[in-house]
C-alpha positions in Angstrom: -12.5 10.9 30.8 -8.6 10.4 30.6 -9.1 6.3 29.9 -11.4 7.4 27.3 -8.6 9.6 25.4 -6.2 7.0 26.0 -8.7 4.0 24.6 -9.4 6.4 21.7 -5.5 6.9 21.2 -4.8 3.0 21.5 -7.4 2.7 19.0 -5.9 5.0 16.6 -2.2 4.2 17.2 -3.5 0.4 16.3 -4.7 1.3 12.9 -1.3 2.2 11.8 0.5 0.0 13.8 3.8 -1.9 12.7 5.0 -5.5 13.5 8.8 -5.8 14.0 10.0 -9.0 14.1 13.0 -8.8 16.4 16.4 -9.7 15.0 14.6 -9.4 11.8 15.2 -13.4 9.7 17.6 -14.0 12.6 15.3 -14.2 15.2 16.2 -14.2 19.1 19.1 -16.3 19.3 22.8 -16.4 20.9 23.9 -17.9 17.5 26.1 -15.3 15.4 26.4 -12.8 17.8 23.4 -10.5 16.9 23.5 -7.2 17.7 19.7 -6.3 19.3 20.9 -3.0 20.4 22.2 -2.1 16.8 18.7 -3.6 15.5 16.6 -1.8 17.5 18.4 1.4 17.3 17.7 1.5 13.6 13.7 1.0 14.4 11.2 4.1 14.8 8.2 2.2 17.2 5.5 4.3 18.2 2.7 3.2 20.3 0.6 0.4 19.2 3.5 -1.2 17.6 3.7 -5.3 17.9 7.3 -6.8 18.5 7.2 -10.4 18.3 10.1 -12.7 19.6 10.5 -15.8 17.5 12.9 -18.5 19.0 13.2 -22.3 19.4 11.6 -22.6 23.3 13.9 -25.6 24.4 16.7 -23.1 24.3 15.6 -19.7 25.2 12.6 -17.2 26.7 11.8 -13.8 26.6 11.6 -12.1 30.3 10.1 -8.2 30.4 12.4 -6.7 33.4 12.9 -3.5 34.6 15.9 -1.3 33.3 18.2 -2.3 36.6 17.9 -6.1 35.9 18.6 -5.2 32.2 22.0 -3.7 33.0 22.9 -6.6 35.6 21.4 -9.3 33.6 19.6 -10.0 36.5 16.8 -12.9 35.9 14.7 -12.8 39.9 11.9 -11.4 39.5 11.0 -10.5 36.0 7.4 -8.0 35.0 6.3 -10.7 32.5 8.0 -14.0 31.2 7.0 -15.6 27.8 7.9 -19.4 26.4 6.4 -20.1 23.2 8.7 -19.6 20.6 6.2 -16.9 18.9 5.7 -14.1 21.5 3.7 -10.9 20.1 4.3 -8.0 22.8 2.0 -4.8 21.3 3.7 -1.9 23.0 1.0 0.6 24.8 3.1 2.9 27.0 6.0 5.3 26.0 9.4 4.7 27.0 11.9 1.9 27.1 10.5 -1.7 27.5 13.6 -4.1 28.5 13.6 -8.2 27.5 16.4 -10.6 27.2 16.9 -13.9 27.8 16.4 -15.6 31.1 18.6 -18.8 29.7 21.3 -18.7 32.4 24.5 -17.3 30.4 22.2 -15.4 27.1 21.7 -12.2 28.6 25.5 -11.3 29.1 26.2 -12.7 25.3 24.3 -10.0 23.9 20.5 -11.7 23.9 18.7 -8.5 25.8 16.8 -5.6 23.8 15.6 -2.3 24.4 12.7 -1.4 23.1 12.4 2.2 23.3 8.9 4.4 22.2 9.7 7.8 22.2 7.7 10.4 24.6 6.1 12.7 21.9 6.1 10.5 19.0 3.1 10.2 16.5 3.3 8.0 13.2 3.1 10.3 10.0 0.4 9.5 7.9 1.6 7.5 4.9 2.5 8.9 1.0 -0.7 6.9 0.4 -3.3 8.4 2.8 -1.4 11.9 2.0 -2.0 11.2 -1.6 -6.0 10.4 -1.1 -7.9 13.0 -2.9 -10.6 14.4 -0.6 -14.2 15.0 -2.3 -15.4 18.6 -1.4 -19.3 19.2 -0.9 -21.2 19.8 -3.5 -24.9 21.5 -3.8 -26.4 18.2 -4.7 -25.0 17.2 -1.0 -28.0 18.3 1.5 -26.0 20.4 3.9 -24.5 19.4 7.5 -22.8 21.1 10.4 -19.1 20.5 8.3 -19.8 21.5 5.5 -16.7 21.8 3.2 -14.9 19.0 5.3 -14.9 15.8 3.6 -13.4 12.5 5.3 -11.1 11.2 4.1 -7.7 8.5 5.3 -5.9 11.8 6.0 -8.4 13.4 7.7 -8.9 10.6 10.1 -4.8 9.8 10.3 -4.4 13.7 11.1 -7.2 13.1 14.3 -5.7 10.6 15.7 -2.3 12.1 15.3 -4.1 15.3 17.5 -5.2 12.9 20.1 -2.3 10.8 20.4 -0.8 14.8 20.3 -3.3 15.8 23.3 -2.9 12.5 25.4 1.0 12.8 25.3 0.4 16.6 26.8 -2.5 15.4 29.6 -0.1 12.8 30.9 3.1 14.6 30.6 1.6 17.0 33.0 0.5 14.6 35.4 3.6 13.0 36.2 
């Protein structure tokens, strides 16, 4: 049952999802002394969220490591290591996700980012789907079990804002 809540949440989170692309039009590079924590800082991700790493791949990499190799810089054994210039990462767990540069030397300049989803954090529904009139039932409508309840962008937003809501409290328990 849990794998179904958390499909159901991925699912959800998805629909709303964001693309950051990190360093923004300065990409991931040493040149001009970037500052990734600064950039990231000023980001909201949520789950679902795609950060993509755009770079020239004769000159740098992205490596995933674990928050201990972030702080030393250390480059042994990263989680996940990507070369092609145009990585797309789509973020599915909460918490911080750590990358940097395994190019002997980046990492200590300042090419290292940490991407950090927060615990209990659900994307608001937009001023858009907020704004969405919703159509109440008429008698012409034959009648059903939700009578009243018309769908609506903001109803579905606000369901899988619950779920997200209710799989955040199932697994917060658990560990």
């Amino acid at each position: 049952m849990s794998w179904l809540l958390v499909a159901v949440a991925l699912a959800a989170a998805s629909a709303s999802a964001e693309v950051y692309k990190v360093g923004d039009s300065t990409g991931w590079t040493t040149l001009g002394n970037f500052n990734y924590k600064q950039w990231a800082a000023a980001k909201n991700f949520r789950l679902g969220d795609i950060i993509v790493f755009e770079y020239n791949a004769q000159f740098h990499n992205v490596m995933q490591v674990t928050h201990a190799e972030y702080r030393a810089c250390n480059t042994t054994s990263p989680k996940a290591t990507y070369t092609t210039g145009n990585d797309s990462i789509t973020l599915t767990r909460r918490g911080h996700h750590y990358y940097f540069c395994g190019v002997p030397g980046h990492c200590q300049s300042g090419q290292k980012v940490d991407i950090n989803v927060p615990r209990l954090a659900v994307r608001a529904p937009s001023p858009s789907e907020l704004a969405s009139p919703m159509v109440p039932a008429t008698p012409a409508n034959p009648p059903s079990t939700n009578a009243g309840v018309a769908a609506s962008p903001t109803t579905g937003v606000l369901l899988a804002t619950m779920v997200l809501f209710l799989g955040d409290l199932l697994f917060s328990h658990r560990s």
